[in-house]
C-alpha positions in Angstrom: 0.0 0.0 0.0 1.2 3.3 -1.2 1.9 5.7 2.2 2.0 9.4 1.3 3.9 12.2 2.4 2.4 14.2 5.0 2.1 17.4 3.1 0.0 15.4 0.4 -1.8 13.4 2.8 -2.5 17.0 4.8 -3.7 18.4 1.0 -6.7 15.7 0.6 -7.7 16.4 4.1 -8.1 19.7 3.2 -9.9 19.3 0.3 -12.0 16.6 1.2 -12.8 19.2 4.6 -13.4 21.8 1.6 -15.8 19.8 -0.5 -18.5 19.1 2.6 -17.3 22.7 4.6 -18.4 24.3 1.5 -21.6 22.5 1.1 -22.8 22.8 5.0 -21.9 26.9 5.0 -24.2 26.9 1.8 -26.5 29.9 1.6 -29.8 28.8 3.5 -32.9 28.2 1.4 -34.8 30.9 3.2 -32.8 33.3 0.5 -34.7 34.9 -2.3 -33.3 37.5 -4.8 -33.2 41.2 -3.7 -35.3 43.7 -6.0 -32.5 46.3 -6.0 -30.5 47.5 -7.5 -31.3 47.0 -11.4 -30.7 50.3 -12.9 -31.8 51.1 -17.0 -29.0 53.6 -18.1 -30.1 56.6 -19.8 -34.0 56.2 -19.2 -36.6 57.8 -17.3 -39.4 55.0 -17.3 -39.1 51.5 -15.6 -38.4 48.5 -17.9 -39.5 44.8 -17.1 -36.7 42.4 -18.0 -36.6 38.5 -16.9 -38.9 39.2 -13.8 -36.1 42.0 -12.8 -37.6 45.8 -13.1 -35.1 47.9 -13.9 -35.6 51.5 -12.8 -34.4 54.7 -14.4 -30.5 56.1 -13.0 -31.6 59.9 -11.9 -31.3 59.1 -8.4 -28.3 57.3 -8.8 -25.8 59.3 -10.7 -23.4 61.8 -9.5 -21.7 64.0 -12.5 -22.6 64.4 -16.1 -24.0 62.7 -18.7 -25.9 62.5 -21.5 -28.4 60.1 -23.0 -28.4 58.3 -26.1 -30.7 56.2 -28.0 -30.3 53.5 -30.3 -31.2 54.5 -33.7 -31.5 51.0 -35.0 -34.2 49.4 -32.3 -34.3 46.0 -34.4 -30.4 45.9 -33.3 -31.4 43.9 -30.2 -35.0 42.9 -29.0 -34.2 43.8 -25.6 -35.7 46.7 -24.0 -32.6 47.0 -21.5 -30.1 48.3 -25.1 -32.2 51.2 -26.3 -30.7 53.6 -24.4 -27.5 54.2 -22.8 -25.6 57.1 -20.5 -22.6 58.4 -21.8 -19.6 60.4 -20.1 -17.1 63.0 -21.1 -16.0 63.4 -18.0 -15.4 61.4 -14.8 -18.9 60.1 -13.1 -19.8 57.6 -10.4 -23.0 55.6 -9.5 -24.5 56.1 -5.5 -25.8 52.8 -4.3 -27.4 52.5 0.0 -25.9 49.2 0.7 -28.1 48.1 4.3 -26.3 44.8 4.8 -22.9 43.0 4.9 -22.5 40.3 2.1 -21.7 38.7 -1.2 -23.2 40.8 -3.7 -23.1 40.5 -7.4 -22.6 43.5 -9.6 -23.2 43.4 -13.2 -22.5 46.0 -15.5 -24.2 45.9 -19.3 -22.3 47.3 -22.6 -24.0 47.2 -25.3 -22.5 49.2 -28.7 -25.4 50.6 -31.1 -25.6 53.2 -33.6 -26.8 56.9 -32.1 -25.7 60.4 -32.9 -22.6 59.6 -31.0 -19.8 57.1 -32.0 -19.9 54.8 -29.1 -16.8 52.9 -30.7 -14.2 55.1 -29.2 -15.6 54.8 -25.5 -12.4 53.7 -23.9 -12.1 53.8 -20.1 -11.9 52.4 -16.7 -14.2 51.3 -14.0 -13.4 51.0 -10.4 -15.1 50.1 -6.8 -13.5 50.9 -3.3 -10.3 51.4 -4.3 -10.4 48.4 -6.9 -10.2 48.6 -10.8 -12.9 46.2 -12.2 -12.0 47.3 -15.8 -9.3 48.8 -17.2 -8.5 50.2 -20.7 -12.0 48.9 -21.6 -12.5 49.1 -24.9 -14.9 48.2 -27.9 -13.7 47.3 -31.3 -16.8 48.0 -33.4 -20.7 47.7 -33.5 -21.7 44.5 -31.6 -24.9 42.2 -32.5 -25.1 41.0 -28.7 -23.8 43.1 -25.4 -21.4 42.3 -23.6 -22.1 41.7 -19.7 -19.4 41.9 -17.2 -20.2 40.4 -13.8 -18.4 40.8 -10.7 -18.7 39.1 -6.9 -17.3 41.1 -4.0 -18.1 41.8 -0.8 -19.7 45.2 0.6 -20.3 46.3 3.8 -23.1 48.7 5.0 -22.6 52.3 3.3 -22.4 53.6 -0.2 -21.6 51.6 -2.7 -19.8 53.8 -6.1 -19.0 52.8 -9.3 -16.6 55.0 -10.7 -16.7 55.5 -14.5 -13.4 57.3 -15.7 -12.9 57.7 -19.6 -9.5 58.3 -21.1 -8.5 61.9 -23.2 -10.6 62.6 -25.9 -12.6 59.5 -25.4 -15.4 58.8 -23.3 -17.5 56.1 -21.2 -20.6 54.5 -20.9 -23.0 52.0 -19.7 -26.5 50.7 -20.7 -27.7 49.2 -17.0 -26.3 48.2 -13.7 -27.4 45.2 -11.2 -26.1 45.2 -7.8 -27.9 42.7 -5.5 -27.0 40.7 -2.3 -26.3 37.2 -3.4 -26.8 34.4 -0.9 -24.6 33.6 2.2 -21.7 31.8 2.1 -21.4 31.9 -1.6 -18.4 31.7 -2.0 -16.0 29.9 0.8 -12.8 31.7 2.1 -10.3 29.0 1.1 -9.8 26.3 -1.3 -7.3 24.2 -2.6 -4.8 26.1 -4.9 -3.6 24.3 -7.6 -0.6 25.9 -9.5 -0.2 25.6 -13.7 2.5 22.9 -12.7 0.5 21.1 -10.1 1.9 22.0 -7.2 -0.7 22.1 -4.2 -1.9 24.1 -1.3 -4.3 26.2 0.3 -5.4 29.4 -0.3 -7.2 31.4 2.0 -9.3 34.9 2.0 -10.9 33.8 -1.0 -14.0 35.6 0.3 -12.7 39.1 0.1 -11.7 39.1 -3.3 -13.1 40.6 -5.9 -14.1 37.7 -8.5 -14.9 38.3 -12.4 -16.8 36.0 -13.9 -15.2 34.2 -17.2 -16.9 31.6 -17.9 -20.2 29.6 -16.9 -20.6 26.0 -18.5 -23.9 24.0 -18.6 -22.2 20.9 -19.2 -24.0 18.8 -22.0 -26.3 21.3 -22.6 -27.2 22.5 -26.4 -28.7 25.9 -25.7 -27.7 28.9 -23.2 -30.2 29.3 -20.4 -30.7 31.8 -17.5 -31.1 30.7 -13.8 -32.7 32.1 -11.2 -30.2 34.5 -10.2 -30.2 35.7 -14.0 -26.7 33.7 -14.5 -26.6 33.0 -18.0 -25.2 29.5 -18.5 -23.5 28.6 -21.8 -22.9 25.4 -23.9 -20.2 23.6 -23.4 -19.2 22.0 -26.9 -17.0 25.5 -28.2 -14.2 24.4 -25.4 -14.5 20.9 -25.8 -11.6 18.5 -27.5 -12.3 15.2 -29.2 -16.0 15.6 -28.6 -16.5 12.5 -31.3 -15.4 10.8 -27.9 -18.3 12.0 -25.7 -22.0 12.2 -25.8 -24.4 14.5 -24.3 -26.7 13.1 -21.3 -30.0 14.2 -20.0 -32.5 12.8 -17.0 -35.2 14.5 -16.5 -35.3 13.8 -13.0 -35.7 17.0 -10.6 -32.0 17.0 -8.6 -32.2 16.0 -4.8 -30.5 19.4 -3.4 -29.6 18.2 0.4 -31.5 20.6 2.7 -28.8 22.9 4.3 -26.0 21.8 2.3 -26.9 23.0 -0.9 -29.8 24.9 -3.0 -30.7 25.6 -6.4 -28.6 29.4 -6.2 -25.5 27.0 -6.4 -26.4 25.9 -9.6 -30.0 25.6 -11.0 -32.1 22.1 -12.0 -30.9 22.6 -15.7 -27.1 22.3 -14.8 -27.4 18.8 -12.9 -29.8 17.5 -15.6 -27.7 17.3 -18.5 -23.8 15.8 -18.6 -20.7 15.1 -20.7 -20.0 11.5 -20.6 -17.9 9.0 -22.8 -19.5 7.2 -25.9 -19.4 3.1 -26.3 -17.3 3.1 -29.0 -14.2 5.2 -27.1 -13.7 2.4 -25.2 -10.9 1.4 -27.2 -10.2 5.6 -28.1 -6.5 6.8 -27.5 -8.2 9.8 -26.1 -8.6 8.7 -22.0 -9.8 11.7 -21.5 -12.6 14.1 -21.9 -10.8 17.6 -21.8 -12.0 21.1 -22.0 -9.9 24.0 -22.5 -10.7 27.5 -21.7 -9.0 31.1 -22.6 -8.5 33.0 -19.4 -5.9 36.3 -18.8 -2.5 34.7 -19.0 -0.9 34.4 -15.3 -4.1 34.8 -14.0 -5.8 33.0 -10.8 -9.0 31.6 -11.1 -11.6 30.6 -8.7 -12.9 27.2 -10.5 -16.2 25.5 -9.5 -17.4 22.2 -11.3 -20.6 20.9 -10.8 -21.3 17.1 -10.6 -24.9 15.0 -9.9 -25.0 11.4 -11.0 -27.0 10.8 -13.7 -25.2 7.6 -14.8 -25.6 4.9 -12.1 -28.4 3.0 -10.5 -26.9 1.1 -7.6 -24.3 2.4 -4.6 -20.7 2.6 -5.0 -20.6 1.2 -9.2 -19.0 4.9 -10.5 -15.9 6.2 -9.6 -13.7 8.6 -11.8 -10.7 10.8 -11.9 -10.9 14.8 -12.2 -7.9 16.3 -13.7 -7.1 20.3 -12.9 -4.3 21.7 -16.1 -3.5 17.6 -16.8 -0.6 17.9 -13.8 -3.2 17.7 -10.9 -6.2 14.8 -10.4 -9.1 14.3 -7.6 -11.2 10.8 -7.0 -14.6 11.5 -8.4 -16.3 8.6 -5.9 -20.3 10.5 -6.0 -22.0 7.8 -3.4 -19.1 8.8 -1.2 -19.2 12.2 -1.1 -23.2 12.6 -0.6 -24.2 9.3 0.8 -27.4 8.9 -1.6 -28.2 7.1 -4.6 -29.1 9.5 -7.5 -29.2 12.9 -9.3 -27.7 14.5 -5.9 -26.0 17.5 -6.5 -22.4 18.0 -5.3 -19.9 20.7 -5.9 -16.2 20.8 -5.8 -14.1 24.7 -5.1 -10.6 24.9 -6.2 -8.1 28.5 -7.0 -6.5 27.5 -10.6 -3.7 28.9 -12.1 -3.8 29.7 -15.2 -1.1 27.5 -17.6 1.7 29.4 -20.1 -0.8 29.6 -23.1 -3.7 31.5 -21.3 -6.0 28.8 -20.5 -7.4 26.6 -17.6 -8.2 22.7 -18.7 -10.2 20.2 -16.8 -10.3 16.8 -17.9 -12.2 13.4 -16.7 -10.9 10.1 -17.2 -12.3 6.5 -16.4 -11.1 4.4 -13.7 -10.0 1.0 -14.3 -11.8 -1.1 -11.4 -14.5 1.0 -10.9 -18.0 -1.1 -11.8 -19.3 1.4 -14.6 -16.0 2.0 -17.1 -17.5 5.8 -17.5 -17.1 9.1 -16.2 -19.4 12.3 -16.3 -19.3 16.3 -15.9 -22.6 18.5 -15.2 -21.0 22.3 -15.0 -18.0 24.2 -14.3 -17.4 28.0 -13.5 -14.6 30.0 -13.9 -14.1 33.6 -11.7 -11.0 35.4 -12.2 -9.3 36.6 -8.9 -8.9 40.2 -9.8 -5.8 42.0 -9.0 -6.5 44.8 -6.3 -3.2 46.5 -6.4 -4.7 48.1 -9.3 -5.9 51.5 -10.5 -7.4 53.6 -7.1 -9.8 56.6 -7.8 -8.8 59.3 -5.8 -11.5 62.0 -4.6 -12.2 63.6 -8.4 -13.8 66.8 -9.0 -17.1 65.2 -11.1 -17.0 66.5 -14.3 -14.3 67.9 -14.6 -10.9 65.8 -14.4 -10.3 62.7 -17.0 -7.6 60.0 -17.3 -4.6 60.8 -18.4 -1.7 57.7 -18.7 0.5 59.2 -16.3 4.4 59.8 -17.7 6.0 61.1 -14.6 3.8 62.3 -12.2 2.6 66.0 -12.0 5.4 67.7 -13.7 3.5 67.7 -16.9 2.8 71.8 -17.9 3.6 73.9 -20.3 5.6 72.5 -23.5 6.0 69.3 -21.5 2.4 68.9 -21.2 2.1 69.3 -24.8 4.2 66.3 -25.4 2.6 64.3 -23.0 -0.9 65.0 -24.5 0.3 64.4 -27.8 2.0 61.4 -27.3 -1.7 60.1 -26.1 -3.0 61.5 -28.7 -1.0 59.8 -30.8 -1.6 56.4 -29.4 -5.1 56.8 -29.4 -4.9 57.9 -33.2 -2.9 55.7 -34.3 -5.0 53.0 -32.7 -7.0 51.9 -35.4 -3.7 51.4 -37.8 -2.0 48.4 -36.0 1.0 46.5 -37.3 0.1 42.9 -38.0 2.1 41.1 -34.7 4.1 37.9 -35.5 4.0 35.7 -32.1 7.2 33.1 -32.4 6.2 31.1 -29.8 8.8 28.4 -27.8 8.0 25.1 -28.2 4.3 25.9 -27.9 4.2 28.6 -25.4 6.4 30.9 -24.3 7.3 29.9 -20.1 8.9 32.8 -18.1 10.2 29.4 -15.7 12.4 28.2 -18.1 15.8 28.5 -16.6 19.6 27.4 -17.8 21.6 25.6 -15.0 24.1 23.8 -16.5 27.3 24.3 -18.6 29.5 21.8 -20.2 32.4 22.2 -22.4 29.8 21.2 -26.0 26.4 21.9 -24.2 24.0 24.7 -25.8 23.4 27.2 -23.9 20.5 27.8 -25.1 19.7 24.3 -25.7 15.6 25.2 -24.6 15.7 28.0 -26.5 14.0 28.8 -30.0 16.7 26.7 -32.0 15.8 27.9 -35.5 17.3 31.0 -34.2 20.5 29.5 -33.7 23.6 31.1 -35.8 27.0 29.1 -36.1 29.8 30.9 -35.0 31.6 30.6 -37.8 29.3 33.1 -39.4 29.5 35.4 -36.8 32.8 35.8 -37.4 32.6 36.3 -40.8 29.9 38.7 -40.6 31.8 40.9 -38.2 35.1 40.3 -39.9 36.7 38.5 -36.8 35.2 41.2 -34.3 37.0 43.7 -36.4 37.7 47.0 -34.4 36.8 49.1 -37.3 33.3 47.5 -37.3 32.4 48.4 -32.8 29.7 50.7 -33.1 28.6 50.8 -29.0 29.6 49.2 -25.8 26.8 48.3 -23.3 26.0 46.3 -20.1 25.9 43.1 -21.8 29.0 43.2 -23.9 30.4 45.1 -27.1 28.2 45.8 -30.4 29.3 45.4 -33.5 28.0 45.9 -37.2 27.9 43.0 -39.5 26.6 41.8 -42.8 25.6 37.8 -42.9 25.7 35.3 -46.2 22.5 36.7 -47.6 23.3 40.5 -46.9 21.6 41.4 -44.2 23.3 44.0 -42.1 22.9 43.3 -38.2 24.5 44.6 -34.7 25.9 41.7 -33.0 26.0 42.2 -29.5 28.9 40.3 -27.7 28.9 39.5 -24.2 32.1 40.4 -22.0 32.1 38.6 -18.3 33.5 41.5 -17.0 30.6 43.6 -17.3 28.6 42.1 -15.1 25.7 40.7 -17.1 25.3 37.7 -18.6 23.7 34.1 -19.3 20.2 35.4 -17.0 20.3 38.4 -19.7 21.3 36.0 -22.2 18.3 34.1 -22.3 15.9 36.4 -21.0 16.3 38.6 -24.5 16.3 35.6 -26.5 12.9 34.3 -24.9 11.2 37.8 -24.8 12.2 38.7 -28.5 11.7 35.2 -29.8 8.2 35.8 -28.8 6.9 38.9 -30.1 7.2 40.9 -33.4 6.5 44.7 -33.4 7.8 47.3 -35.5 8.7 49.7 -32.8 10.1 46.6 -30.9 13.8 45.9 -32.0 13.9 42.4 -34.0 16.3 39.7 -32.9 18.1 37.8 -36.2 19.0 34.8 -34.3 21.4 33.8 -31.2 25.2 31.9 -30.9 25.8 29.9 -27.9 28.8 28.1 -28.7 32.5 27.5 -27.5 31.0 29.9 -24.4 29.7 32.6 -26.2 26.9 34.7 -25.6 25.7 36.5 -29.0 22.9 38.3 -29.8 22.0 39.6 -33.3 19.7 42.3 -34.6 18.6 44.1 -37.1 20.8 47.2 -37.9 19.3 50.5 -36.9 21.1 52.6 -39.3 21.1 56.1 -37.1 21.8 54.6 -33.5 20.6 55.3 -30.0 17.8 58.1 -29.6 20.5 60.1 -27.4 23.4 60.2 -30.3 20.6 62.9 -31.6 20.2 64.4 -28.6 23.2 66.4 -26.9 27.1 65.7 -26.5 28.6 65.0 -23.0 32.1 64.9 -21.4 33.0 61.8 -19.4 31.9 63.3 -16.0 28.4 64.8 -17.1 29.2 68.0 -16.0 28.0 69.5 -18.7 26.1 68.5 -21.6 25.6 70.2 -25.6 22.8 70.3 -27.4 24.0 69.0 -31.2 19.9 67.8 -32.5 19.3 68.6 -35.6 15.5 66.3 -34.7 12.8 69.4 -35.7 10.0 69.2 -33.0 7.7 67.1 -35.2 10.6 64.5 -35.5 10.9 64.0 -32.0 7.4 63.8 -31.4 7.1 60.6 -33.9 10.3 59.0 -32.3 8.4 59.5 -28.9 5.0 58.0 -30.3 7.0 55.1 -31.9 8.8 54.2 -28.3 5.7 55.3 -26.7 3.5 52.5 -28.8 6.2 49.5 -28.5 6.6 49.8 -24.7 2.2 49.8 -24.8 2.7 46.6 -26.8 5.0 44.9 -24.5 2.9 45.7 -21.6 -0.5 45.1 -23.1 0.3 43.1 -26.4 -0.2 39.2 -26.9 3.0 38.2 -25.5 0.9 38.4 -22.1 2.6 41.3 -20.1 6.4 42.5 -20.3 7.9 44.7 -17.9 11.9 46.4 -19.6 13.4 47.7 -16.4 15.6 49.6 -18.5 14.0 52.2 -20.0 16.3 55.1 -21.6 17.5 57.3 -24.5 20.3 54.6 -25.1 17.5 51.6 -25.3 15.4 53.5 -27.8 16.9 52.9 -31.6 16.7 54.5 -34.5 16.3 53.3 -38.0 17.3 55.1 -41.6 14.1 56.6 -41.4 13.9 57.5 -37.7 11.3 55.1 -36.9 11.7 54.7 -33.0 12.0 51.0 -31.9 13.0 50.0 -27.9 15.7 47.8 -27.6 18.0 45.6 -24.7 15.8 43.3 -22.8 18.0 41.2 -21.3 16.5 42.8 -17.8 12.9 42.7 -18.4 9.9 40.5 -16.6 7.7 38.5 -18.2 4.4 38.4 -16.9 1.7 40.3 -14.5 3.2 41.7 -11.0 2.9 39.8 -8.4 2.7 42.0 -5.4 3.1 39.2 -2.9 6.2 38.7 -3.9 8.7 41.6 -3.1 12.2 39.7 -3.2 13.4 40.5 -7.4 16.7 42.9 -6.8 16.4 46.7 -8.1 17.7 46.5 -11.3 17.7 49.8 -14.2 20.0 52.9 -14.6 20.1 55.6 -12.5 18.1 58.7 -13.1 15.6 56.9 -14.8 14.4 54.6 -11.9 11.0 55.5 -10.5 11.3 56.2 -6.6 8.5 54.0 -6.3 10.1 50.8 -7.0 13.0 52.0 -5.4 11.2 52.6 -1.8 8.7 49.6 -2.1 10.7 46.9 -4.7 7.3 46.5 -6.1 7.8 46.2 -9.9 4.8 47.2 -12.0 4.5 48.7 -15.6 4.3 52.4 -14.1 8.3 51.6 -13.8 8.4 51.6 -17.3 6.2 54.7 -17.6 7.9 56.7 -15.1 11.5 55.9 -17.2 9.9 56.7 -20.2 8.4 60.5 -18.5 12.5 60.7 -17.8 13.4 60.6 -21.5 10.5 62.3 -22.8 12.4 65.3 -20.4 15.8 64.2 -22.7 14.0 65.0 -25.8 12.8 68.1 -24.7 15.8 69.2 -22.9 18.2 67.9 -24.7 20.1 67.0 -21.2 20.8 63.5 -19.7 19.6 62.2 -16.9 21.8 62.6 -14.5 24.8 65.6 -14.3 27.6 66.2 -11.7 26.7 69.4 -10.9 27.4 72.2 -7.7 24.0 72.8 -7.8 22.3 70.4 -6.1 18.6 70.8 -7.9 20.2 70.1 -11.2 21.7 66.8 -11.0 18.8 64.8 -11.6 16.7 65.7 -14.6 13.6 64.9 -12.8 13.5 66.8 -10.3 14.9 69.8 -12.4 12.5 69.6 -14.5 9.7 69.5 -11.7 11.5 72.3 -9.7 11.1 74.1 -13.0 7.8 73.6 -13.8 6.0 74.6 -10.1 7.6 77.6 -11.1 5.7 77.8 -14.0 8.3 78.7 -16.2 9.3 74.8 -17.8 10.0 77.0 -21.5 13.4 78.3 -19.9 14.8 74.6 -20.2 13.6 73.7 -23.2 16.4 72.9 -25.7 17.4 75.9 -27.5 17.8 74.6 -31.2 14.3 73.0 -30.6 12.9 76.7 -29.4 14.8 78.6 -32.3 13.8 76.0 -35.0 9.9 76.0 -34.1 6.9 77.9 -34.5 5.2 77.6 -31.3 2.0 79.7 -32.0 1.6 77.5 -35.4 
């Protein structure tokens, strides 16, 4: 007999203690559903919708905004999408909460055509200090709304929902729920399985906010609404191999065990209906049944599946294996767990972690020795765990102040400010032109885990790595001539760079590393896994990679005019003083700062799933024979949301350009990035680097000369002069 180690023997324990826990703190089945809030957006008569009446917002909304109506009434056939409430300007929904509790907020977006273009609403939406959307966005006219629901817990008080649009865009909603859901709804901990399988516990479940992601109804054929208006979807679109299951159905009405659990679990429908295996896969190579479903990339998911036998007649002749992300399986024994023969429902809680690709998978698989060679799912729910470190609305003036993407913090005024804006401006233009994005995945998915331990005299280096990126050394060396002096063009942190030509003519920089500067094989392979995975044309492009006899090579494509700085200003060795030499005219520089501006959005935001640099500066933004801005050196950067639970990654960057932030709380996020890109947005204005040895004190650190500057109103006087003698400021 098989004796397991304590901490997995202490793991079942716990979740076996979940699975009946959960089901005896069930809400009680003296719980009905509330008939507030359910708000209609925009009108000023009541509607009737699904046994809900939704009021009009008037005594609701605090701020400005404006009704529209939908032009095009056939465009949906529910009364809830005919008008809407838009907002210029910041504006926040007023709700009298009179009880502690689960409540579940749902907000309604639906796109129609009206005397305004709803299509550019772009904006965030935020609770008690918690973003619930952010850069929320629509791509065009939609046949069906989209309805983003949300369980949290709110305590006695107001309740506000904050809607905030961006510049020059706007916000805007069509109805709003927010109703107490039952007690004990969701449980405060639950078995946490990782991507890899790894298991624990997780705990405070039940003050997180949870966004709903998906809702299955398991061997169902049609979407349905339950009594809580859930809407419950098919499950066939996220199934693989379905020639290897068939859809199951018994009419009979599910036991639900009195105090343990009720039909605001999961309705009648859900337990009727079931995925099981046909006959004839008996003999299939598929063991499995597996679904597969998209969810943010490392995200954590609260994941519910639903089970009530619908397959055996007598005690103990089912049991089956549950599989979390294929690395992770639970004993599926139903008599066991509820004791009775029958359609008895049962539900199982676990926290999921996303895998590399984006997805969570559960699978079910047959047991050998159990009586009945079958195995069955009714319903499964996905919630993501929301990050709460997110975007905070401060006390705003309604009406009045909008988003902004912060650069660096309040010193934007004056011609500063004009940059700033316009470099929005431009990103929000520019929007609708994307670049078609190459992903190069690694061996199916790109893993920020991956690491490089070991060494020998003829092992690859980068033996994991993406190998049809792989250049012999041989033609390193011819391309750069042996590492011909006459061909360095830069010297960095990794190594020095050198321009080359390969067999086919292609002109590239190949960056060599040197030990004694201090970076190396982490660097190494962090650039070769973040470029290998994205293509972008404001993004440098990596040629390929050389890991042999020891060396560390990176190759790129050849930016014909160098670093943005090289155009910027001359500076002796000690940075005490510094000379403007760009010939950039002001409508040059403001491309080169929406080109970095766009690929740093794209690494943060784009489909590689989230990529931090670290190392934001003049020198890491490259120029191209037609000045086309493209950031570069990312042998620093982090793949992958913040985590902030996890403080421990060293400070790493330049100085001057490192936001005080990190530096005071080691909490990495994005707004790093941003705040090191506000620095050279100062660089291009000024003309100055970043950092000067200096006798006056306020001027070493551009920063804070340029804010010292700017609270005295007077930012023009440190403007670069060719830039304020070249351009027409009242043009």
């Amino acid at each position: 007999m098989e004796v397991l180690p304590s901490h997995k023997l202490l793991f079942r324990l716990c979740l076996f203690l979940s699975l009946h826990i959960s089901s005896l703190l069930v809400l009680s089945s003296a719980y009905s559903p509330p008939d507030n809030y359910f708000i209609n957006c925009g009108a000023h008569s009541n509607t009737n919708v699904d046994t809900r009446v939704f009021v009009g917002d008037r005594d609701f909304l605090l701020g400005k905004g404006e009704t529209v109506k939908n032009s095009n009434s056939s465009a949906s056939s529910s009364p809830l999408y005919q008008t809407a409430l838009i907002f210029k300007h910041p504006s926040l929904y007023r709700f009298d909460i009179n009880q502690d509790g689960t409540y579940i907020v749902r907000l309604h977006f639906f796109v129609f055509l009206s005397h305004t273009d709803m299509v550019v609403a772009w904006f965030n939406v935020s609770v008690s200090g918690i973003s619930l959307l952010t850069n929320y966005r629509f791509r065009n006219v939609t046949s069906s709304p989209k309805i983003e629901e949300f369980l949290l817990t709110i305590r006695k008080g107001e309740f506000k929902i904050y809607f905030i649009p961006y510049e020059t865009s706007l916000a805007f909603v069509n109805a709003i729920e927010v109703f107490l859901g039952p007690d004990s709804f969701i449980p405060d901990k639950a078995p946490y399985i990782t991507s890899r399988g790894a298991k624990s516990n997780y705990s405070g479940l039940s003050s997180k906010v949870l966004h709903k992601v998906h809702r299955i109804d398991v061997g169902s054929s049609t979407s349905k609404l339950d009594e809580l208006w859930r809407n419950w979807d098919p499950d066939d679109d996220y199934l693989q191999s379905p020639n290897e299951t068939s859809n199951l159905y018994k009419g009979e009405t599910p036991y639900y065990e009195p105090e343990r659990i009720t039909k605001y679990i999961a309705p009648a429908f859900v337990y009727q209906t079931a995925k099981q295996f046909t006959d004839s896969s008996s003999n299939s190579s598929f063991p499995k049944i597996t679904w597969s479903f998209p969810v943010n990339k490392n995200s954590k998911n609260f994941l519910r599946v639903h089970f009530s036998d619908v397959v055996s007649a007598t005690p103990n002749d089912l049991w089956f294996n549950l599989y979390i992300n294929r690395n992770f399986s639970f004993e599926i024994n139903p008599y066991n767990i509820t004791e009775r023969m029958g359609a008895v429902p049962f539900y199982i809680d676990f926290v999921v972690d996303s895998d590399g690709l984006g997805f969570v998978n559960a699978s079910i698989s047959r047991v050998e020795d159990s009586r009945i060679h079958n195995a069955f799912l009714n319903g499964l729910e996905i919630l993501e765990v929301v990050n709460q470190s997110g975007f905070t609305p401060r006390e705003i003036e309604l009406g009045k102040k909008k988003l902004s993407p912060a650069i660096i913090g309040p010193a934007c005024s004056g011609a500063f400010f004009i940059l700033v804006i316009l470099v929005v401006l431009g990103l929000k233009l520019r929007k609708s032109g994307h670049d078609h994005i190459l992903e190069v995945p690694l061996y199916g998915g790109f893993s920020s885990h991956i690491r490089l331990t070991q060494r020998g005299p003829n092992a690859s280096l980068a033996s994991s790595l993406n190998l049809s990126l792989r250049i012999p050394f041989s033609e390193i060396l011819s391309a750069t001539k042996n590492f011909n002096a006459k061909l360095l063009i830069g010297e960095g942190g990794f190594g020095k760079v050198y321009k080359g030509t390969l067999k086919n003519g292609t002109k590239v920089a190949v960056k060599r590393s040197d030990p004694r500067h201090g970076q190396g094989l982490e660097e190494f392979q962090t650039e070769i896994m973040v470029l290998s995975q994205i293509r972008y044309r404001h993004l440098v492009s990596l040629i390929g990679y050389c890991d042999e006899r020891h060396e560390m090579i990176l190759v790129y494509e050849f930016m014909e005019k160098g670093t943005l700085r090289d155009h910027l200003y001359h500076s002796d060795d000690n940075y005490e003083r510094s000379t403007s030499v760009s010939e950039l005219s002001w409508e040059q520089r403001l491309e080169i700062c929406i080109g970095a501006a766009k690929g740093l959005h794209y690494l943060h935001t784009g489909q590689a799933g989230g990529i931090i640099h670290r190392d934001v500066k003049s020198t890491n933004i490259l120029l191209d024979e037609h000045y086309v801005a493209k950031v570069a050196d990312f042998g620093l950067s982090k793949s992958g949301l913040p985590d902030p639970d996890n403080f421990t990654m060293g400070v790493k960057g330049s100085f001057g350009y490192l936001d005080p932030e990190y530096l005071t709380t080691l909490q990495l996020t994005e707004k790093s990035d941003v705040y090191s890109f506000g620095v050279v947005l100062l660089e291009v204005l000024c003309a100055r680097p970043a950092i000067i040895q200096s006798s006056q004190l306020d001027e070493v650190n551009l920063a804070e000369w340029g804010m010292l500057w700017q609270k005295k109103g007077q930012l023009e006087n440190i403007i670069d002069p060719m830039l304020v003698a070249s351009t027409n400021w009242n043009a």
